[in-house]
TIZA-339741 format. One record per atom (N, C-alpha, C): residue number from 1; residue in one letter; atom name; y, z, x. Coordinates in steps of 0.2 Angstrom, whole numbers, plus 5000, padded with zeros to 4 digits. Layout:
SITE     k   r    a     py     pz     px
SITE   NUM   a   CA      Y      Z      X
...
! end
This chain:
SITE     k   r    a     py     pz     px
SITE     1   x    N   4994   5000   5004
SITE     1   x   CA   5000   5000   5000
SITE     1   x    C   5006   5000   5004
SITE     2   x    N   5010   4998   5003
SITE     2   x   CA   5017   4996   5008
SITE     2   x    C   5020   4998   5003
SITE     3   x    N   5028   5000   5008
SITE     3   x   CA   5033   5002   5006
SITE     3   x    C   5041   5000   5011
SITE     4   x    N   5045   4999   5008
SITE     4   x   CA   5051   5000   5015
SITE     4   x    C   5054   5006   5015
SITE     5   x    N   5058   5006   5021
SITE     5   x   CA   5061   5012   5025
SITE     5   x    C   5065   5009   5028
SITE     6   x    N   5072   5015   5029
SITE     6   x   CA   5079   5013   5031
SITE     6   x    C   5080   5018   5037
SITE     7   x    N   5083   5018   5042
SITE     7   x   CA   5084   5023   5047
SITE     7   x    C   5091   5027   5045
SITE     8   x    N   5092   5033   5046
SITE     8   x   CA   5094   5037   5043
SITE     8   x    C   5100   5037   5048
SITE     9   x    N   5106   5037   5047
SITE     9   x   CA   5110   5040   5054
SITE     9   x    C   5113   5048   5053
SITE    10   x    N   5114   5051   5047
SITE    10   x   CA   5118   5055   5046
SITE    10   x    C   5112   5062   5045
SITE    11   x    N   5114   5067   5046
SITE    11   x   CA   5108   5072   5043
SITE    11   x    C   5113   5078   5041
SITE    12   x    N   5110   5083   5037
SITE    12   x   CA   5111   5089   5036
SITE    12   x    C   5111   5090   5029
SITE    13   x    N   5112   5095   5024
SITE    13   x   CA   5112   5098   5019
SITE    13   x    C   5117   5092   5015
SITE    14   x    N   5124   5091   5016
SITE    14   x   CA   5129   5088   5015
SITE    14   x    C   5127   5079   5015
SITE    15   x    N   5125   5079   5020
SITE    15   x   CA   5123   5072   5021
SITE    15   x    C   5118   5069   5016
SITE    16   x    N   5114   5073   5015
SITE    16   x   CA   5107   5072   5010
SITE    16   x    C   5108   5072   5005
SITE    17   x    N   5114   5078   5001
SITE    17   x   CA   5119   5079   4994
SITE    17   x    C   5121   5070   4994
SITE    18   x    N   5124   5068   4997
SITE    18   x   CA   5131   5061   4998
SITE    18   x    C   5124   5055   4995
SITE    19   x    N   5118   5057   4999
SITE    19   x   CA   5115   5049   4998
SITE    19   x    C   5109   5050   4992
SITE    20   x    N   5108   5055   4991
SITE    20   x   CA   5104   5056   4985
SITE    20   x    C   5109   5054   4978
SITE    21   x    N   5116   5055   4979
SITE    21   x   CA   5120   5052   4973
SITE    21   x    C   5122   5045   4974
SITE    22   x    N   5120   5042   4978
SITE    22   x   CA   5120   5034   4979
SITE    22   x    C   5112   5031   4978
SITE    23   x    N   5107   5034   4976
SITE    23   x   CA   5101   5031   4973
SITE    23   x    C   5095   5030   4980
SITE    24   x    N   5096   5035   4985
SITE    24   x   CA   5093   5037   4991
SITE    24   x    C   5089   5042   4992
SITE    25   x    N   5084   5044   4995
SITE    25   x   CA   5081   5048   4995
SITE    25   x    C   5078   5051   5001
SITE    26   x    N   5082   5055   5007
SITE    26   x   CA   5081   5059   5014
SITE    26   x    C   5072   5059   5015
SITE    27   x    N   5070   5056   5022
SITE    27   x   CA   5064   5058   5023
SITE    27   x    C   5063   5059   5030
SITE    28   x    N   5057   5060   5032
SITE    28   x   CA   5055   5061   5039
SITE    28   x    C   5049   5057   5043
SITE    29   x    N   5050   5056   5048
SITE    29   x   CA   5042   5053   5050
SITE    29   x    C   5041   5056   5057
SITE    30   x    N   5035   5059   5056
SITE    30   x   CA   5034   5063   5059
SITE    30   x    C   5026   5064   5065
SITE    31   x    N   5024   5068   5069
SITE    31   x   CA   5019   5063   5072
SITE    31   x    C   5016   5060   5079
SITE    32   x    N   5012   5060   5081
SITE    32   x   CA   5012   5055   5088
SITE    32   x    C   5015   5058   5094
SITE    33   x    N   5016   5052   5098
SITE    33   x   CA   5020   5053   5105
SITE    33   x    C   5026   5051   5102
SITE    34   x    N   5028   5051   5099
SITE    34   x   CA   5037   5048   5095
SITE    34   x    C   5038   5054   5093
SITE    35   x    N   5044   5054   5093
SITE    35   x   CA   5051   5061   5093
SITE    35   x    C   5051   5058   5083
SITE    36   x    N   5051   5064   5079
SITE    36   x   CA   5053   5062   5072
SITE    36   x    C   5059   5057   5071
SITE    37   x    N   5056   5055   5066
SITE    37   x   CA   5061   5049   5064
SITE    37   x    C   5062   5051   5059
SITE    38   x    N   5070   5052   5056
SITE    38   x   CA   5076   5052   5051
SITE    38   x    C   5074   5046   5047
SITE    39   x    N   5074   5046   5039
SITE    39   x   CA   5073   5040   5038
SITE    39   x    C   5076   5040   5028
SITE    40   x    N   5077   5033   5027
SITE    40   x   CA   5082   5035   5021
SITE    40   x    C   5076   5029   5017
SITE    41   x    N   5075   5031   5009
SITE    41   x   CA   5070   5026   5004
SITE    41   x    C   5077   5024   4998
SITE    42   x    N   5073   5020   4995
SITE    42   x   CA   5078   5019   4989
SITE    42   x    C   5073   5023   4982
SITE    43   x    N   5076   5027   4980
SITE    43   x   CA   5073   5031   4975
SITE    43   x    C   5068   5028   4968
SITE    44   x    N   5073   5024   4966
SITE    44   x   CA   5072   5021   4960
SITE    44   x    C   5062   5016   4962
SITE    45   x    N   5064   5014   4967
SITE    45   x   CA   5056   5010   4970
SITE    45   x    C   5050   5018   4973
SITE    46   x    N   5055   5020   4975
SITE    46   x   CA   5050   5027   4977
SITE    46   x    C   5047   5032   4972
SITE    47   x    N   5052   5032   4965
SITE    47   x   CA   5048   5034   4962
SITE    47   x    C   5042   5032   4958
SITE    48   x    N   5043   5025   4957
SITE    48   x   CA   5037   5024   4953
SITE    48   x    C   5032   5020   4957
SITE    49   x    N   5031   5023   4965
SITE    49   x   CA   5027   5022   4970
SITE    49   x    C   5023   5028   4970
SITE    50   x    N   5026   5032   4968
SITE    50   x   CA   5022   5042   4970
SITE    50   x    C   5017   5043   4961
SITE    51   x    N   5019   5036   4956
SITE    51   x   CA   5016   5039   4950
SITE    51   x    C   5009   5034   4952
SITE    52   x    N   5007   5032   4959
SITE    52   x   CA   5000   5030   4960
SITE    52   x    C   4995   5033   4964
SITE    53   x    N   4991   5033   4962
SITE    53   x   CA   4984   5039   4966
SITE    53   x    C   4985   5034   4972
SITE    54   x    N   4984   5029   4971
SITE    54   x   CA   4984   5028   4981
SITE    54   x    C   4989   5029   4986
SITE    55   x    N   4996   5030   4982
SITE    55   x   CA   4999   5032   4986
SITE    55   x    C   5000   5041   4991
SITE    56   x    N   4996   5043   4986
SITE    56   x   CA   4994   5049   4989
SITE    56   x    C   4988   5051   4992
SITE    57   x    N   4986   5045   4993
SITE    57   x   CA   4978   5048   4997
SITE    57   x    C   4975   5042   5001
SITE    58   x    N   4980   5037   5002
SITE    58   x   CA   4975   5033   5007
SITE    58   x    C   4983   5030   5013
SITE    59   x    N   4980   5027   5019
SITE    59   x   CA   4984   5025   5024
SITE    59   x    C   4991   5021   5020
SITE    60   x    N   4998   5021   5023
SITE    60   x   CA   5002   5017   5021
SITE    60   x    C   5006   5011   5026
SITE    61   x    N   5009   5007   5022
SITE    61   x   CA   5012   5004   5028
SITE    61   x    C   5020   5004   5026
SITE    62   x    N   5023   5008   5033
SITE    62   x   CA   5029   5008   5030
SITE    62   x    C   5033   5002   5034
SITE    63   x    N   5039   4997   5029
SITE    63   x   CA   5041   4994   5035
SITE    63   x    C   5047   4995   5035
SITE    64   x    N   5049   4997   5043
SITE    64   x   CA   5054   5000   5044
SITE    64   x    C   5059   4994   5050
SITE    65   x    N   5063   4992   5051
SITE    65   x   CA   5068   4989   5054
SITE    65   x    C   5063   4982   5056
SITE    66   x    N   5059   4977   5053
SITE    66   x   CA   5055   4974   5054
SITE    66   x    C   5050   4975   5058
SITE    67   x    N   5048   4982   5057
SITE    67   x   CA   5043   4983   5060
SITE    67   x    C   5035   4987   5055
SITE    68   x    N   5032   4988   5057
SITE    68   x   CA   5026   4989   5049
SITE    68   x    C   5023   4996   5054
SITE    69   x    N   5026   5002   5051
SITE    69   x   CA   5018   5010   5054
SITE    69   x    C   5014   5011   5049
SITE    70   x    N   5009   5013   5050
SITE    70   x   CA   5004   5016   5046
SITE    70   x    C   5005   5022   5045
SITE    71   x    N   5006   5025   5041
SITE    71   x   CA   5009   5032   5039
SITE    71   x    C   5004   5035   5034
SITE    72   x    N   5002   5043   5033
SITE    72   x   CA   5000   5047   5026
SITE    72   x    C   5008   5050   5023
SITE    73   x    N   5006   5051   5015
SITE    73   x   CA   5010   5055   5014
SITE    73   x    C   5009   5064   5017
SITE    74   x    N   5013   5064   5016
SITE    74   x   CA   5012   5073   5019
SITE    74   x    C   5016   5077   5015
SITE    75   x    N   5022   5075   5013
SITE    75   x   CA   5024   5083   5009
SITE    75   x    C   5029   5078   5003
SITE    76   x    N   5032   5080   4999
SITE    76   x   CA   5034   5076   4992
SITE    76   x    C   5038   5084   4989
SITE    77   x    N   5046   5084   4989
SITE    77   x   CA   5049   5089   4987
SITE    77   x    C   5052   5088   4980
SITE    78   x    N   5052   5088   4973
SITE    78   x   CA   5056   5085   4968
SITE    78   x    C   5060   5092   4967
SITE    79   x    N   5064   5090   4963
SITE    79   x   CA   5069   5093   4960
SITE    79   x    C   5068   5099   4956
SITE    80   x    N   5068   5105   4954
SITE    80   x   CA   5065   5107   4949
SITE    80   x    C   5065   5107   4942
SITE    81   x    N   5068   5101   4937
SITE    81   x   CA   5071   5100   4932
SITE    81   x    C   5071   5093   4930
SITE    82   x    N   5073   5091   4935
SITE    82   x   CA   5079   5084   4936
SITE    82   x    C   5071   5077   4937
SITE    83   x    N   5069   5073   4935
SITE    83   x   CA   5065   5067   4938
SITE    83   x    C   5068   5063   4945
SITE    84   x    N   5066   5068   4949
SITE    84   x   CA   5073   5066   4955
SITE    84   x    C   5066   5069   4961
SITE    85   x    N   5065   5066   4967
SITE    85   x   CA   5064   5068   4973
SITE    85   x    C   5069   5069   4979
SITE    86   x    N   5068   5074   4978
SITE    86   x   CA   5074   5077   4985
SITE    86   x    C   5072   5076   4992
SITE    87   x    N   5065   5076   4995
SITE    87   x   CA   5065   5076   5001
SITE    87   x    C   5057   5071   5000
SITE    88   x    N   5057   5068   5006
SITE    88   x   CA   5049   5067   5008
SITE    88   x    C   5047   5065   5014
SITE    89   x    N   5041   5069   5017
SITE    89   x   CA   5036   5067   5022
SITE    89   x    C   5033   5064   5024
SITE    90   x    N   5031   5058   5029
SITE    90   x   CA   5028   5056   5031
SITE    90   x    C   5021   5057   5040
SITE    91   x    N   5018   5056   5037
SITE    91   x   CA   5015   5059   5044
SITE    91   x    C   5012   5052   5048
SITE    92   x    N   5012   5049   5056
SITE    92   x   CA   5010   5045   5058
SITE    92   x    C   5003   5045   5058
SITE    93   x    N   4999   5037   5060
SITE    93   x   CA   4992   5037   5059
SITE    93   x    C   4992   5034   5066
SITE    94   x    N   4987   5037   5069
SITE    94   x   CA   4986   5036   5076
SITE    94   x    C   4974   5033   5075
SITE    95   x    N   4973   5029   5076
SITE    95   x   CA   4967   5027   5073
SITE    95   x    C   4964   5031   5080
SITE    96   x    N   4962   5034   5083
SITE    96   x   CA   4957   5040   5085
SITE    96   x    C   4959   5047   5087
SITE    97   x    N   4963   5048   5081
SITE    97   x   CA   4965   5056   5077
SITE    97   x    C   4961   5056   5073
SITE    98   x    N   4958   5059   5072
SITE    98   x   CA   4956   5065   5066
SITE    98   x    C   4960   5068   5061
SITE    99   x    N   4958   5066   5054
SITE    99   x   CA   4965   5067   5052
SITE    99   x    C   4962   5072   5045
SITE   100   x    N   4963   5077   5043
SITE   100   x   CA   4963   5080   5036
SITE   100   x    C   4968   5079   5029
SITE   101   x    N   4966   5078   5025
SITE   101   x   CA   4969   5075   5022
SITE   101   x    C   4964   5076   5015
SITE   102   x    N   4969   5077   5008
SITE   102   x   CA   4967   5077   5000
SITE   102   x    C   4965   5071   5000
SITE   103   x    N   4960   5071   4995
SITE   103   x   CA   4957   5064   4991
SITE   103   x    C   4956   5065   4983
SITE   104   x    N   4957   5063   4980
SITE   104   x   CA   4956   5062   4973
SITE   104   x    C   4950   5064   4970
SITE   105   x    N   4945   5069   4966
SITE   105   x   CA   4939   5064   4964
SITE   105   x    C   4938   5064   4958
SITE   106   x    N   4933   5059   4956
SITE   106   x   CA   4933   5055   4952
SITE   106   x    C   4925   5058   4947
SITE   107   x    N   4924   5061   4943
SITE   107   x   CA   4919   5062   4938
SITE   107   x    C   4917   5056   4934
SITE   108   x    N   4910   5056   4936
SITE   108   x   CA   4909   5051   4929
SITE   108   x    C   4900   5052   4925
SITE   109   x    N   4898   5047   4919
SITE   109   x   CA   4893   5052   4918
SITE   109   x    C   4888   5057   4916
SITE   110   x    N   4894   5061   4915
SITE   110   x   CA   4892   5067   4912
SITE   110   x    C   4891   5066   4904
SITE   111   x    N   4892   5062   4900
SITE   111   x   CA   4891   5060   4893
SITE   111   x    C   4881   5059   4894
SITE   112   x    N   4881   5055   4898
SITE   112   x   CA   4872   5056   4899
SITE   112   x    C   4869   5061   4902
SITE   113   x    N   4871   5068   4903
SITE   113   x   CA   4868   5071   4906
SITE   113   x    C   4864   5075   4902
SITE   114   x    N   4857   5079   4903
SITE   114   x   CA   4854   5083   4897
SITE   114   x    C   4859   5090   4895
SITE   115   x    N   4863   5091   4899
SITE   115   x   CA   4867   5098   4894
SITE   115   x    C   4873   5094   4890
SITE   116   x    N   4874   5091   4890
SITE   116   x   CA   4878   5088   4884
SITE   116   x    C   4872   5083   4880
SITE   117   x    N   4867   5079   4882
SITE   117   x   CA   4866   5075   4877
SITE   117   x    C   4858   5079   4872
SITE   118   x    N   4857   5084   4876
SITE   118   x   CA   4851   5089   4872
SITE   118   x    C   4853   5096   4873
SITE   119   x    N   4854   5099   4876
SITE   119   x   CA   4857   5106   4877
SITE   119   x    C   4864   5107   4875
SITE   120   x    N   4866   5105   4869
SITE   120   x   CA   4874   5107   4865
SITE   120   x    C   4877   5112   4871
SITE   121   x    N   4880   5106   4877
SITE   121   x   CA   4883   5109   4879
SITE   121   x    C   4891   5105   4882
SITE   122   x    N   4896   5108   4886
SITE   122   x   CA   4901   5105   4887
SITE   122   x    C   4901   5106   4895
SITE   123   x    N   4902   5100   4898
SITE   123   x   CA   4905   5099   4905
SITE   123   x    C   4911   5100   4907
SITE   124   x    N   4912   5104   4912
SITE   124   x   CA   4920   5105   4916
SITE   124   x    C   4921   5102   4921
SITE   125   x    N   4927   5100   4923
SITE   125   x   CA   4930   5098   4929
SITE   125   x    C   4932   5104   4932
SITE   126   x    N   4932   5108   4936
SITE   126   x   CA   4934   5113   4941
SITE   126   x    C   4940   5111   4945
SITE   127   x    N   4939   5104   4948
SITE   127   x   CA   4942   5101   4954
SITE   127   x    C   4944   5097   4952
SITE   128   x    N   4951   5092   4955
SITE   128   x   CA   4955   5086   4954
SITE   128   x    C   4952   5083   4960
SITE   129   x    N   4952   5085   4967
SITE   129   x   CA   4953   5083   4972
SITE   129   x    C   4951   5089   4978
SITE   130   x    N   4947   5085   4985
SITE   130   x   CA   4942   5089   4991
SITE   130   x    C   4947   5088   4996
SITE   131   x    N   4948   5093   5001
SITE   131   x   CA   4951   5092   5008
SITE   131   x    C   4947   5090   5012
SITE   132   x    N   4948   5084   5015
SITE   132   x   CA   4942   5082   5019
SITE   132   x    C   4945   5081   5026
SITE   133   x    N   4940   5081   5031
SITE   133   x   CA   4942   5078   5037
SITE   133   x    C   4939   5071   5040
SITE   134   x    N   4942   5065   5040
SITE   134   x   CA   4940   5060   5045
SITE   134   x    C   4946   5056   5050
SITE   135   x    N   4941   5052   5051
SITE   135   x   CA   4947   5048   5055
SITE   135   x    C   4952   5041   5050
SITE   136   x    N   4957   5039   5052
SITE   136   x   CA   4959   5034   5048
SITE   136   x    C   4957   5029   5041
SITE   137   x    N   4951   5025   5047
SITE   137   x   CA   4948   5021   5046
SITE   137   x    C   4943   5023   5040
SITE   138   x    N   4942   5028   5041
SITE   138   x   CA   4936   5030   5036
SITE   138   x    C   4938   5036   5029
SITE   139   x    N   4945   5036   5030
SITE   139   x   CA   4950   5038   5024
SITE   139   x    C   4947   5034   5018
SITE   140   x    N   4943   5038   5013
SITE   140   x   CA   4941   5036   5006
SITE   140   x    C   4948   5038   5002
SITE   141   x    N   4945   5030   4996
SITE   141   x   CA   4952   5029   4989
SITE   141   x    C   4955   5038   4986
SITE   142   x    N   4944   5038   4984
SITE   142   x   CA   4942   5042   4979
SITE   142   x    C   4936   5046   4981
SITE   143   x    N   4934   5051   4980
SITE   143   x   CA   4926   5054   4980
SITE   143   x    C   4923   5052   4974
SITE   144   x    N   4917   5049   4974
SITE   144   x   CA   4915   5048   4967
SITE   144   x    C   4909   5054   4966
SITE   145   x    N   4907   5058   4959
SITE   145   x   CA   4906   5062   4958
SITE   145   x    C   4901   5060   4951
SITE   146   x    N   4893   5060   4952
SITE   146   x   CA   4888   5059   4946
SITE   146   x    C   4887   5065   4944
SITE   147   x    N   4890   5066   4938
SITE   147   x   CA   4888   5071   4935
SITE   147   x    C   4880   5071   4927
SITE   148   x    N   4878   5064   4930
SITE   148   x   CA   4873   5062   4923
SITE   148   x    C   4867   5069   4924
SITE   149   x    N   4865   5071   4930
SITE   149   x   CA   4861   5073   4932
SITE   149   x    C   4863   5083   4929
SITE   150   x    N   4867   5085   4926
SITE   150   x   CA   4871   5092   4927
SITE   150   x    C   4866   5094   4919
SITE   151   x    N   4864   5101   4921
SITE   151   x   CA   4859   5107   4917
SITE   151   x    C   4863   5112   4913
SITE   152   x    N   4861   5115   4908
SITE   152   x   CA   4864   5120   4908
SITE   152   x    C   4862   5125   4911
SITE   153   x    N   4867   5131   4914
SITE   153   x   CA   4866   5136   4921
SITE   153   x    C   4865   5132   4927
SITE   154   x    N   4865   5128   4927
SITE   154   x   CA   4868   5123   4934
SITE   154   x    C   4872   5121   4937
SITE   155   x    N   4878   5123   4938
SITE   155   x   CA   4884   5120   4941
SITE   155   x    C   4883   5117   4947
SITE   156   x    N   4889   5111   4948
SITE   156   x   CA   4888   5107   4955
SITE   156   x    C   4892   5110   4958
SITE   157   x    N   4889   5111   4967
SITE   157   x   CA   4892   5113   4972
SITE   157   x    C   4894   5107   4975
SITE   158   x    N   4900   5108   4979
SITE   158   x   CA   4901   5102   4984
SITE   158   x    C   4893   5101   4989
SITE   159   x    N   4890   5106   4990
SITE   159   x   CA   4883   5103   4995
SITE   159   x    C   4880   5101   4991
SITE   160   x    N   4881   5098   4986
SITE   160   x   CA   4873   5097   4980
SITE   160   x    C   4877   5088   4979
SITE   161   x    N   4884   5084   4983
SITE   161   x   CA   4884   5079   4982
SITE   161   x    C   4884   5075   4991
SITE   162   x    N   4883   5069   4990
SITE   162   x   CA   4884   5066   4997
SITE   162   x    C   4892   5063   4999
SITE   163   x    N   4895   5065   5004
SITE   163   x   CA   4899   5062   5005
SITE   163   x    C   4899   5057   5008
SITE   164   x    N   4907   5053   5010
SITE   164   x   CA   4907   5045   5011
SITE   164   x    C   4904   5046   5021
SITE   165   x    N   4903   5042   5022
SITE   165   x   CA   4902   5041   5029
SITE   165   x    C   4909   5041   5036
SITE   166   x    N   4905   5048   5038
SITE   166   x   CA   4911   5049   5042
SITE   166   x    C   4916   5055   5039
SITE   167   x    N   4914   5057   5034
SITE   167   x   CA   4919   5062   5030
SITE   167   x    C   4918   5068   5029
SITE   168   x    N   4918   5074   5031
SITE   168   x   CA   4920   5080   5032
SITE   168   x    C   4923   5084   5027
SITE   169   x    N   4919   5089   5023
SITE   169   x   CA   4921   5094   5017
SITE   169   x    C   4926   5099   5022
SITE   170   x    N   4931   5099   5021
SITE   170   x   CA   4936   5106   5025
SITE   170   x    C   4938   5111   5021
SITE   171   x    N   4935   5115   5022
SITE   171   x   CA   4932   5124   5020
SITE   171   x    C   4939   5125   5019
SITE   172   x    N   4944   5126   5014
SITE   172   x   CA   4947   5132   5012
SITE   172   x    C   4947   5138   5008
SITE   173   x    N   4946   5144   5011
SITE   173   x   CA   4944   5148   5007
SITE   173   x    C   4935   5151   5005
SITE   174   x    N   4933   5144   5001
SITE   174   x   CA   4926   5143   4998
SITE   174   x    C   4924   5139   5003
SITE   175   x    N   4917   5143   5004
SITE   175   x   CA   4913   5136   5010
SITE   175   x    C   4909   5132   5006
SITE   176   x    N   4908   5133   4997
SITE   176   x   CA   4903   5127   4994
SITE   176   x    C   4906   5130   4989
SITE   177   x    N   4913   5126   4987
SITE   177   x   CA   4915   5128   4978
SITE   177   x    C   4911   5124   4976
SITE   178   x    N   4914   5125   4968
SITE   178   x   CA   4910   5123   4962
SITE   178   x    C   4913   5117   4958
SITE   179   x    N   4913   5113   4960
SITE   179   x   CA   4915   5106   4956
SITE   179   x    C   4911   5104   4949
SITE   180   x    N   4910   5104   4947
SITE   180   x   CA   4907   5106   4939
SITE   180   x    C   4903   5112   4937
SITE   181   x    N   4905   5114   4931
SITE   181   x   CA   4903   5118   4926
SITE   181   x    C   4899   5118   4919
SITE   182   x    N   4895   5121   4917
SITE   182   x   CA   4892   5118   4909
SITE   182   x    C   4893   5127   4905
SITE   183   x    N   4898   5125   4902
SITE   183   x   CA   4898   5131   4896
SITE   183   x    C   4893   5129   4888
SITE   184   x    N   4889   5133   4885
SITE   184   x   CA   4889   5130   4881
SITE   184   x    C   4891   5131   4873
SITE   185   x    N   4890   5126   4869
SITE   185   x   CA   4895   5127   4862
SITE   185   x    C   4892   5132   4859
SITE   186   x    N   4894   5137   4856
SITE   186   x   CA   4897   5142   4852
SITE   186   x    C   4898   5139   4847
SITE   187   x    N   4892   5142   4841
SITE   187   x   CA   4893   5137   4833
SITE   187   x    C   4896   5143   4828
SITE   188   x    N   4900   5143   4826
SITE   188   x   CA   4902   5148   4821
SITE   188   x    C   4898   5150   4815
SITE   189   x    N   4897   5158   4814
SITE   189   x   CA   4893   5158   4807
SITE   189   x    C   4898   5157   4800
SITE   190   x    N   4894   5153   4797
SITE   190   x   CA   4898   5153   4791
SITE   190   x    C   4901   5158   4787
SITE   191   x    N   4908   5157   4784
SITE   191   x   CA   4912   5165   4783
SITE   191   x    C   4908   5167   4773
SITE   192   x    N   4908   5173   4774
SITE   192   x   CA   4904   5175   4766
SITE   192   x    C   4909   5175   4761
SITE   193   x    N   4909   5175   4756
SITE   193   x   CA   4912   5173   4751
SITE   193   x    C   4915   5179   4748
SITE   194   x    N   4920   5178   4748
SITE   194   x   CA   4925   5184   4745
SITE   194   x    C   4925   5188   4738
SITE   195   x    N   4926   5193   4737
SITE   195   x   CA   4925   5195   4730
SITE   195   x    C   4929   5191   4726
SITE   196   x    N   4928   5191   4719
SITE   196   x   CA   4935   5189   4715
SITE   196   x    C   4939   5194   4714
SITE   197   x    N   4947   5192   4713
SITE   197   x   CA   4952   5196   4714
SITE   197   x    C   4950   5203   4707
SITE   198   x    N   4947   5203   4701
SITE   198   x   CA   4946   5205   4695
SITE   198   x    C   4942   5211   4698
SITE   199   x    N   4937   5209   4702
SITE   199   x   CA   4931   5213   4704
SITE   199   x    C   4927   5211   4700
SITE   200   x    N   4926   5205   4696
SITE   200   x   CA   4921   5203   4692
SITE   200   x    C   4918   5198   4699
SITE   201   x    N   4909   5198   4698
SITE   201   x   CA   4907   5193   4703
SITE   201   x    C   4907   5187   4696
SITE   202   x    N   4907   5180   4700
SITE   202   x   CA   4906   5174   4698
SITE   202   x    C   4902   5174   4691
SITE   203   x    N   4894   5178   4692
SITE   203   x   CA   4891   5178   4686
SITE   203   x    C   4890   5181   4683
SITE   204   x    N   4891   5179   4676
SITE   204   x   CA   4892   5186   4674
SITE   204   x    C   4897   5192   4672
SITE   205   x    N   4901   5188   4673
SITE   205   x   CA   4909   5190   4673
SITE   205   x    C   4909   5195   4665
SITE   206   x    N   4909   5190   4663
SITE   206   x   CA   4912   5193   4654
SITE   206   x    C   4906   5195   4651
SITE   207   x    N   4900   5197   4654
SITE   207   x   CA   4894   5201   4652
SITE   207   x    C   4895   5206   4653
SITE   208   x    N   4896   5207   4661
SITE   208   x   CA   4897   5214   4663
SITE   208   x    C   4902   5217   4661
SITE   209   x    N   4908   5215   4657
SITE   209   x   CA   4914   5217   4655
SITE   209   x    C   4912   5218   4647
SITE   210   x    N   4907   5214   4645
SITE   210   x   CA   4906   5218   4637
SITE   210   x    C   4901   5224   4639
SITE   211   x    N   4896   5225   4641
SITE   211   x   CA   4892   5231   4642
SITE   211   x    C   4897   5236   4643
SITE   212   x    N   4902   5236   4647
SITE   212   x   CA   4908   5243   4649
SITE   212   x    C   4911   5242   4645
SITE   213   x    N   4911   5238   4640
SITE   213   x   CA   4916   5240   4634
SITE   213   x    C   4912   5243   4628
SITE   214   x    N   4904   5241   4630
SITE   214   x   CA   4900   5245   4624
SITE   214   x    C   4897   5250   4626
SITE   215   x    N   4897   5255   4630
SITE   215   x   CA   4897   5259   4635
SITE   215   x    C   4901   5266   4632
SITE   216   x    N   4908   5262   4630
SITE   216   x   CA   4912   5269   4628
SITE   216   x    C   4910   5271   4622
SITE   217   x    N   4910   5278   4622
SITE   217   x   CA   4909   5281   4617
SITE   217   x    C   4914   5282   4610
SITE   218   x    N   4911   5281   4605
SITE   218   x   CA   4916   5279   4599
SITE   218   x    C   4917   5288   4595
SITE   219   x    N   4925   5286   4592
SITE   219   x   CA   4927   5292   4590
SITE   219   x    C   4922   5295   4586
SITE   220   x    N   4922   5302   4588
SITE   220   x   CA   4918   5307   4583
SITE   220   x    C   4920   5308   4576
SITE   221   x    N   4917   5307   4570
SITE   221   x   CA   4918   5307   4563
SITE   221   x    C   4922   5314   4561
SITE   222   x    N   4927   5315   4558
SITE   222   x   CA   4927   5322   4553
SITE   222   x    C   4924   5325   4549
SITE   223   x    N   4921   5330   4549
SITE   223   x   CA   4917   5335   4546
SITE   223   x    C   4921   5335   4537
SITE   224   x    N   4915   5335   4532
SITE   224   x   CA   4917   5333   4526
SITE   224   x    C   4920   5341   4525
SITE   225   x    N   4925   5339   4521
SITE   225   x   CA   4928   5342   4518
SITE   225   x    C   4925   5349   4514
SITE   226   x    N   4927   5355   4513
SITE   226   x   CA   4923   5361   4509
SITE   226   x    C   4924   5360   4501
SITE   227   x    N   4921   5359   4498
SITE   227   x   CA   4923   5361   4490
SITE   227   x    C   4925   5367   4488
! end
């Protein structure tokens, strides 16, 4: 993926304010045997460059004074509010560095696996993306991830898939996180049926309302009169 770049002459807090409201966007390249390079993008192209996965995870070429570097991205500051990028990294690619770097990954599959297609169950994505280590050349788009094979009580570990050739799981933190999950579905029991507001049940309504009415005892008779 290519991109252009402008060399930067001015720098400071001030200078970054002045060019960011001219539709410019401060960056760095950084890297190698070369001293960082100052470097200025045009925002409006830069932005809807950064809304592509390749742009975040595979080699770039950036060209800068009629000249073409292979760059990664490395760091991406946006604004806190505004759809605006205020600063961006670049880092050099040197092809026998070793380079660490995010990759995307990619699930697919899991609609045929037996915990969703017999075991009513539901598959989770844990992970968007692995820190891997390789050399340039061997920088993958995407990790692809088969989830057809996934159980319930079985969750995927990153040891339980193969990676690309030449690529490297880099341990942060977990040395075998968990890249899929299987919860399963929870069926609700059906709710029981409410009294009627009267206290009469449905059947029998106006039955049980004439028995308590014939239940009451009737007034007692006057004693006849004495002659």
């Amino acid at each position: 993926m290519k991109f252009t770049a402008f060399e930067r002459a001015l720098q400071g807090t001030g200078a970054s304010r002045r060019l960011r409201i001219t539709g410019r966007t401060p960056g760095i390249v950084y890297g190698g045997v070369d001293a960082a390079l100052m470097i200025e993008l045009d925002h409006n192209a830069l932005f809807h460059a950064i809304k592509k996965e390749a742009f975040h995870a595979s080699i770039l070429e950036m060209e800068l004074a009629g000249n073409v570097h292979k760059v990664l991205l490395r760091n991406l500051q946006m604004h806190p509010f505004k759809q605006q990028i205020l600063h961006i990294d670049f880092q050099r690619v040197e092809a026998t560095t070793r380079m660490t770097i995010k990759v995307p990954v990619h699930f697919s599959g899991e609609e045929n696996s037996p915990a969703v297609k017999t075991e009513n169950c539901l598959v989770n994505h844990v992970v968007t993306e692995l820190t891997v280590s390789c050399f340039p050349a061997d920088i993958p788009e995407f990790i692809a991830v088969d989830l057809s094979a996934m159980k319930k009580g079985a969750p995927l570990h990153v040891k339980d898939i193969t990676l690309p050739k030449g690529v490297k799981f880099v341990a942060k933190g977990q040395v075998n996180p968990v890249l899929a999950s299987v919860t399963a579905i929870v069926e609700e029991a059906p709710a029981e049926e409410a009294p009627a507001a009267d206290g009469k049940d449905a059947k029998g309504g106006k039955a049980a309302a004439g028995k308590a009415a014939a239940g009451k005892a009737a007034p007692a008779a006057k004693p006849a009169a004495k002659k």
